[in-house]
PDB file of N, CA, C and O in Angstrom:
ATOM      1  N   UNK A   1       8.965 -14.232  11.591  1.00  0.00           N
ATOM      2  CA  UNK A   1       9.072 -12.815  11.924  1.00  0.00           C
ATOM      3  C   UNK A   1       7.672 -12.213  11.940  1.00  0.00           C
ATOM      4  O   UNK A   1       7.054 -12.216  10.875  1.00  0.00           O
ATOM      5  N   UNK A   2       7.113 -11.707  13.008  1.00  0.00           N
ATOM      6  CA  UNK A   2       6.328 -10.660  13.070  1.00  0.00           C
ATOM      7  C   UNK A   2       6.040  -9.504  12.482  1.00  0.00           C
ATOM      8  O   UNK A   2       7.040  -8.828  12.241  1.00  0.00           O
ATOM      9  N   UNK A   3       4.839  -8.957  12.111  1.00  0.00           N
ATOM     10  CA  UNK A   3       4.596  -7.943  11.463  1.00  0.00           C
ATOM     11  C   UNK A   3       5.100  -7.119  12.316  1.00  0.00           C
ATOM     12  O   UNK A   3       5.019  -7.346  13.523  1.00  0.00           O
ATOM     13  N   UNK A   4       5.914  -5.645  11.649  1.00  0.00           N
ATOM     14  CA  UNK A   4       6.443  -4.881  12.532  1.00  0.00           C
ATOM     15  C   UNK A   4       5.736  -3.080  12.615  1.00  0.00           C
ATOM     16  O   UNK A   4       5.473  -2.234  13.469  1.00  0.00           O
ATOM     17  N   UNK A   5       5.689  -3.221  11.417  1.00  0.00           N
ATOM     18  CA  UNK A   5       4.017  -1.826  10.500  1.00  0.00           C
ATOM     19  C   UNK A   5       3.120  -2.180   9.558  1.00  0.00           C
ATOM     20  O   UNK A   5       3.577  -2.944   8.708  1.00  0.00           O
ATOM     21  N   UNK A   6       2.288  -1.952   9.467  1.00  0.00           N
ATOM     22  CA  UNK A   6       1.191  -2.040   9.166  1.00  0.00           C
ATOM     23  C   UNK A   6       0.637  -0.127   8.529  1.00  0.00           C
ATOM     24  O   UNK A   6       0.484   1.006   8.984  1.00  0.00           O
ATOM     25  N   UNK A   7       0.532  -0.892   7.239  1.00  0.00           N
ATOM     26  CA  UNK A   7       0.212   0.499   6.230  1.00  0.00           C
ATOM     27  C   UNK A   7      -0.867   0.384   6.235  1.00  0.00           C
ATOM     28  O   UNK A   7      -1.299  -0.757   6.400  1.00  0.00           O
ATOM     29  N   UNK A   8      -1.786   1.465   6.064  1.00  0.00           N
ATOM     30  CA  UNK A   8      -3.026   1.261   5.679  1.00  0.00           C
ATOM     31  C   UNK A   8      -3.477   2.540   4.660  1.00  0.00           C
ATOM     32  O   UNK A   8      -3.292   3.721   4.956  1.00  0.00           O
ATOM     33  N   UNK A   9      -4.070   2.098   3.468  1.00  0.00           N
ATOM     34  CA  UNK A   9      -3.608   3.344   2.562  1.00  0.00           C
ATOM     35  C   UNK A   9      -4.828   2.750   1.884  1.00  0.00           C
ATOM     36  O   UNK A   9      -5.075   1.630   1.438  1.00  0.00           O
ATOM     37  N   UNK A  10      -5.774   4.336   1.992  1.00  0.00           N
ATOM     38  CA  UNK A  10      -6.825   4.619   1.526  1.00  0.00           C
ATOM     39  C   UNK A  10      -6.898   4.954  -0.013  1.00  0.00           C
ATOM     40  O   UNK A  10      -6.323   5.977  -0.386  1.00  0.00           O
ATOM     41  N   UNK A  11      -7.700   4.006  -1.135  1.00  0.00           N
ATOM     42  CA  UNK A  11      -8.109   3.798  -2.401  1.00  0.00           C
ATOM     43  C   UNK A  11      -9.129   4.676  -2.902  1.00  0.00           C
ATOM     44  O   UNK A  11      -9.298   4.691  -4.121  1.00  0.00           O
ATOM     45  N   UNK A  12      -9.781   5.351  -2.230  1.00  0.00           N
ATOM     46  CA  UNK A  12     -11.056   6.026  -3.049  1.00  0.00           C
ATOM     47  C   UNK A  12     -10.925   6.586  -4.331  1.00  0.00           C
ATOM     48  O   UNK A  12     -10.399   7.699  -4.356  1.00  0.00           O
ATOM     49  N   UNK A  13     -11.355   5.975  -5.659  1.00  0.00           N
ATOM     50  CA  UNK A  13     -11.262   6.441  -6.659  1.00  0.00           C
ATOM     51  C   UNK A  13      -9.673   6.717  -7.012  1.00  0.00           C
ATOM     52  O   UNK A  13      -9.149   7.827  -7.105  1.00  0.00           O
ATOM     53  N   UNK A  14      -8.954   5.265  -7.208  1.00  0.00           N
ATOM     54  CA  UNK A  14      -7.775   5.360  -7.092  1.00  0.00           C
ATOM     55  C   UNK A  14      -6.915   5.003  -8.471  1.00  0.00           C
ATOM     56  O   UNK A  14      -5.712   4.754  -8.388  1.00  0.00           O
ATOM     57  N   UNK A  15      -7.507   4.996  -9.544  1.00  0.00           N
ATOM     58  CA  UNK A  15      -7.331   4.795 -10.355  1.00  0.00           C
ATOM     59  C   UNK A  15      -6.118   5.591 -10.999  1.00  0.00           C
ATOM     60  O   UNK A  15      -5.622   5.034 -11.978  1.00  0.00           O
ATOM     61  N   UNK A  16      -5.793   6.292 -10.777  1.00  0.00           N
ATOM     62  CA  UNK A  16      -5.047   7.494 -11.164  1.00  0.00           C
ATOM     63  C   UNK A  16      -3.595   7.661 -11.001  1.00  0.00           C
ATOM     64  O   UNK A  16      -2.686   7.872 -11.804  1.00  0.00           O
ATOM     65  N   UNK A  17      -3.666   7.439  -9.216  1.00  0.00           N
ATOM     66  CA  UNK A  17      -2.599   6.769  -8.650  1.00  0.00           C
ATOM     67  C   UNK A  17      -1.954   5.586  -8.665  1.00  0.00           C
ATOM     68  O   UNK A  17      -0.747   5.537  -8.907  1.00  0.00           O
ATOM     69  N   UNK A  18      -2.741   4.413  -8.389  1.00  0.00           N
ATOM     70  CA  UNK A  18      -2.863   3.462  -7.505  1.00  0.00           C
ATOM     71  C   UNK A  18      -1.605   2.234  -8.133  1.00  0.00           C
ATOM     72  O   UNK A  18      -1.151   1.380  -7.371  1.00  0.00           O
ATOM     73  N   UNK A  19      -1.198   2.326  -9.516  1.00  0.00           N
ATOM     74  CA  UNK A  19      -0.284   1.713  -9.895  1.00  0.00           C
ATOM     75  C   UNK A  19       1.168   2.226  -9.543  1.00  0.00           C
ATOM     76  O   UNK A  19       2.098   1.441  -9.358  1.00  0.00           O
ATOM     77  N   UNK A  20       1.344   4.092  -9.433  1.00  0.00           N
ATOM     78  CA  UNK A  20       2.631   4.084  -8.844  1.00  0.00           C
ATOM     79  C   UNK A  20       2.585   4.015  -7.268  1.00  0.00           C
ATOM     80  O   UNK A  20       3.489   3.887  -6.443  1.00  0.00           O
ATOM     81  N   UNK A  21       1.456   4.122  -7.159  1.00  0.00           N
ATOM     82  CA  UNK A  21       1.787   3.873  -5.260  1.00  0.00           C
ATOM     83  C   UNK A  21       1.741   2.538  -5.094  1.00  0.00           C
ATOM     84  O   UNK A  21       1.868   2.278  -3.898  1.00  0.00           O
ATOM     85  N   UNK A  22       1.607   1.510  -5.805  1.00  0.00           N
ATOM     86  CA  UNK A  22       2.366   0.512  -5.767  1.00  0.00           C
ATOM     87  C   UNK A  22       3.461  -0.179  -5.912  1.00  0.00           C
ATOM     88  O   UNK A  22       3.749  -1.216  -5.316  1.00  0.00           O
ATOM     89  N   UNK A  23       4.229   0.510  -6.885  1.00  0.00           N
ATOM     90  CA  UNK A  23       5.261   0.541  -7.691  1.00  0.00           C
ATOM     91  C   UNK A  23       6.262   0.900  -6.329  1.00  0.00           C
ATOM     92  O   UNK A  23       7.151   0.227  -5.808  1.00  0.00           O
ATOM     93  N   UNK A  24       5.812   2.026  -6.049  1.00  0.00           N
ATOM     94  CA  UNK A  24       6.865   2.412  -4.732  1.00  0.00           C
ATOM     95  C   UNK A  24       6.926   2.389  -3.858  1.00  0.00           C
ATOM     96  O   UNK A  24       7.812   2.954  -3.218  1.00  0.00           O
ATOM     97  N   UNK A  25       5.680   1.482  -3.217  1.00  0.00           N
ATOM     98  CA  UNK A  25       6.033   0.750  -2.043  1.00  0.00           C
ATOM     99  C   UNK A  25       6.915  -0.587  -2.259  1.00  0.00           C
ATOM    100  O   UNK A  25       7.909  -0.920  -1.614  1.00  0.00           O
ATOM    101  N   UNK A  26       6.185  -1.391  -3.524  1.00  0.00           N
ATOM    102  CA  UNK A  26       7.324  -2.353  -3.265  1.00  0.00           C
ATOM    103  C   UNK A  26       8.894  -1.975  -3.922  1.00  0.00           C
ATOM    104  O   UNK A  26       9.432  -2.906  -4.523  1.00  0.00           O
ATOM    105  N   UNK A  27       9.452  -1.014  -3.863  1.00  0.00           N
ATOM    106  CA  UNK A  27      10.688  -0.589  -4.127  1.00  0.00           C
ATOM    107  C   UNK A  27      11.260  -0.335  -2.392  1.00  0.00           C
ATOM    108  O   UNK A  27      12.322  -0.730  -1.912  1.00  0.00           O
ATOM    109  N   UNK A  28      10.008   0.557  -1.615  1.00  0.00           N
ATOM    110  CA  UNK A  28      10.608   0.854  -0.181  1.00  0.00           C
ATOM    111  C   UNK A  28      10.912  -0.578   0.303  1.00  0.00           C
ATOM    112  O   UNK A  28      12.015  -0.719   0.830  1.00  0.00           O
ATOM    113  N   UNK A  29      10.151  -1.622   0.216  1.00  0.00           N
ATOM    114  CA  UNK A  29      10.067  -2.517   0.831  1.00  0.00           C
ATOM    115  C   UNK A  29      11.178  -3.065   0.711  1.00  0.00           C
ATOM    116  O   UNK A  29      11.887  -3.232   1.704  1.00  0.00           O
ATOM    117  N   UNK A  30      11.587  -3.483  -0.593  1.00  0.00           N
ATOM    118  CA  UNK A  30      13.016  -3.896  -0.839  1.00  0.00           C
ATOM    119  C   UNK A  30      14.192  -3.602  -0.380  1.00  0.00           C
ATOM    120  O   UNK A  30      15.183  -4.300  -0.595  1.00  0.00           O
ATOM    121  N   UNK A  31      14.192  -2.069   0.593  1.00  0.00           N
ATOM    122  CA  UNK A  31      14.798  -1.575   1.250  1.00  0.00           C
ATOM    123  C   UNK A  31      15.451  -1.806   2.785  1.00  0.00           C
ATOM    124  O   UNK A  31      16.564  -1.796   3.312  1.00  0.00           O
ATOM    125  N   UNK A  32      14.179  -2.000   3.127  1.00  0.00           N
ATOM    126  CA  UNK A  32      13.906  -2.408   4.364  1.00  0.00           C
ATOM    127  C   UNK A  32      14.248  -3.895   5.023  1.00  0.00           C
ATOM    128  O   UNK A  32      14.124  -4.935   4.376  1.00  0.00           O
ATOM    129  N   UNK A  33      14.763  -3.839   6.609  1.00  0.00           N
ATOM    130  CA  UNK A  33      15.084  -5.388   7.224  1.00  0.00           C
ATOM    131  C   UNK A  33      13.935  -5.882   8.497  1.00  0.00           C
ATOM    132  O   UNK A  33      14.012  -6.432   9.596  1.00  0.00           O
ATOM    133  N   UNK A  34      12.654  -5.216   7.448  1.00  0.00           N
ATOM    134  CA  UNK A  34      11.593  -5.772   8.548  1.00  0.00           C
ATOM    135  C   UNK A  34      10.263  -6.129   8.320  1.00  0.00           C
ATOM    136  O   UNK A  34       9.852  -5.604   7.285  1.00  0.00           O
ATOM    137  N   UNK A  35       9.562  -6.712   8.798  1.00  0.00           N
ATOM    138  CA  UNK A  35       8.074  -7.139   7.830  1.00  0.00           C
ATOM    139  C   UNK A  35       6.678  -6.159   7.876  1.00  0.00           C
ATOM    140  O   UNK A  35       6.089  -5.788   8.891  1.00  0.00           O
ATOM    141  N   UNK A  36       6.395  -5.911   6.705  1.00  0.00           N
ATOM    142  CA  UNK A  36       5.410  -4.986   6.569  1.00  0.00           C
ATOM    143  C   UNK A  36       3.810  -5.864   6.351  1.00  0.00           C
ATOM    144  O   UNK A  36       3.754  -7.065   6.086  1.00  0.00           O
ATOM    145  N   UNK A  37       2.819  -5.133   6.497  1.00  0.00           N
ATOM    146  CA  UNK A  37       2.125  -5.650   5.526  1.00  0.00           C
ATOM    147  C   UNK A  37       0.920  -4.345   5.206  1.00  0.00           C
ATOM    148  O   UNK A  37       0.459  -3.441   5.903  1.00  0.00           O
ATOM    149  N   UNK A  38       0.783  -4.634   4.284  1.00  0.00           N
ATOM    150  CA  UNK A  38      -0.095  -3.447   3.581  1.00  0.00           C
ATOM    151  C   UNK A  38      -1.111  -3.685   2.758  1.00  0.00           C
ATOM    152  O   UNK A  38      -1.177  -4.446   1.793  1.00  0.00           O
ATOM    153  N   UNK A  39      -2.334  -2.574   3.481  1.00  0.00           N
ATOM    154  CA  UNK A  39      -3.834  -2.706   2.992  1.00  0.00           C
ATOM    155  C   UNK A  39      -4.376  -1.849   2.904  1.00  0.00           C
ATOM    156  O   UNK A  39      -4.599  -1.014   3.781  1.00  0.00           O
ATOM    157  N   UNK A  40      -4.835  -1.862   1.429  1.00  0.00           N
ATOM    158  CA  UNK A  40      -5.706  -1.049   1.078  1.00  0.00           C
ATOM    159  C   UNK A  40      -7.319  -1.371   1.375  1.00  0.00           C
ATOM    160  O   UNK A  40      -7.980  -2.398   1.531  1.00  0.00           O
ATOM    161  N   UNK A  41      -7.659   0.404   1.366  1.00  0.00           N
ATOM    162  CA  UNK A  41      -9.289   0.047   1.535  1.00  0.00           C
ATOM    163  C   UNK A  41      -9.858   0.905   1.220  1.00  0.00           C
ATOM    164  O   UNK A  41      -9.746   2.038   1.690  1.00  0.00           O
ATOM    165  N   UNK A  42     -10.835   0.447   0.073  1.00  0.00           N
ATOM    166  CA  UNK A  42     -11.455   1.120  -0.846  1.00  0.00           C
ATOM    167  C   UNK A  42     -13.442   0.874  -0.389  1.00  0.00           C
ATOM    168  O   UNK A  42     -14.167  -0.086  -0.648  1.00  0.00           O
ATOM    169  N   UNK A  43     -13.734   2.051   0.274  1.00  0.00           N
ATOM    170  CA  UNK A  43     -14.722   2.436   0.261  1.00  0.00           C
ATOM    171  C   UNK A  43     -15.925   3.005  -0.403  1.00  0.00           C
ATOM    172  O   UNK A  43     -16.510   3.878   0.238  1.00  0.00           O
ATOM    173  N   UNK A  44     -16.335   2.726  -1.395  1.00  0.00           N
ATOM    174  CA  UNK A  44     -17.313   3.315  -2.044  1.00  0.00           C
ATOM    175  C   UNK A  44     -17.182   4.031  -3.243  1.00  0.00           C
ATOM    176  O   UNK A  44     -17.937   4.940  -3.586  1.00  0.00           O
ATOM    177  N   UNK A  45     -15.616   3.356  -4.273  1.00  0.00           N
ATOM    178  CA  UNK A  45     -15.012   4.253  -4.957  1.00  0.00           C
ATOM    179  C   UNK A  45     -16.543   4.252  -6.282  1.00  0.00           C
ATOM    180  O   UNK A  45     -17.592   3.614  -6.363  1.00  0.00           O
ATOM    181  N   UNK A  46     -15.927   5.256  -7.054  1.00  0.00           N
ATOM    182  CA  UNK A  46     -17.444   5.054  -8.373  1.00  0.00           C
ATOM    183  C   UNK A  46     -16.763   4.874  -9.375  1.00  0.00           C
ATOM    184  O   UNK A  46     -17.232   4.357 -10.389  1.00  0.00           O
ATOM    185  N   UNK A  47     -15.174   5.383  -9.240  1.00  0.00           N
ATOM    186  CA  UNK A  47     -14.837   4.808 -10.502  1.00  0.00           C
ATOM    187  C   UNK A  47     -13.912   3.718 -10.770  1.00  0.00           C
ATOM    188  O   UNK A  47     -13.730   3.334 -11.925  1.00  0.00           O
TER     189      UNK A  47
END
């Protein structure tokens, strides 16, 4: 199966977030009957 979306979800200084916006993507995912794949990209975070 082919990738069907493609997330792309920006990290800058993501510390804060970055464990429940993980948490709940892979909950959406579990949802879903199609292939994702998802990347983060962290540019220049400082912390």
């Amino acid at each position: 199966m082919s990738v069907k979306l493609s997330l792309v979800i920006p990290v800058y200084n993501a510390e804060l977030f970055i464990f429940d916006t993980l948490t709940r993507i892979q909950k959406w995912k579990q949802t879903i009957n199609y292939k994702v794949e998802v990347i983060f990209v962290n540019d220049g975070s400082i912390r």
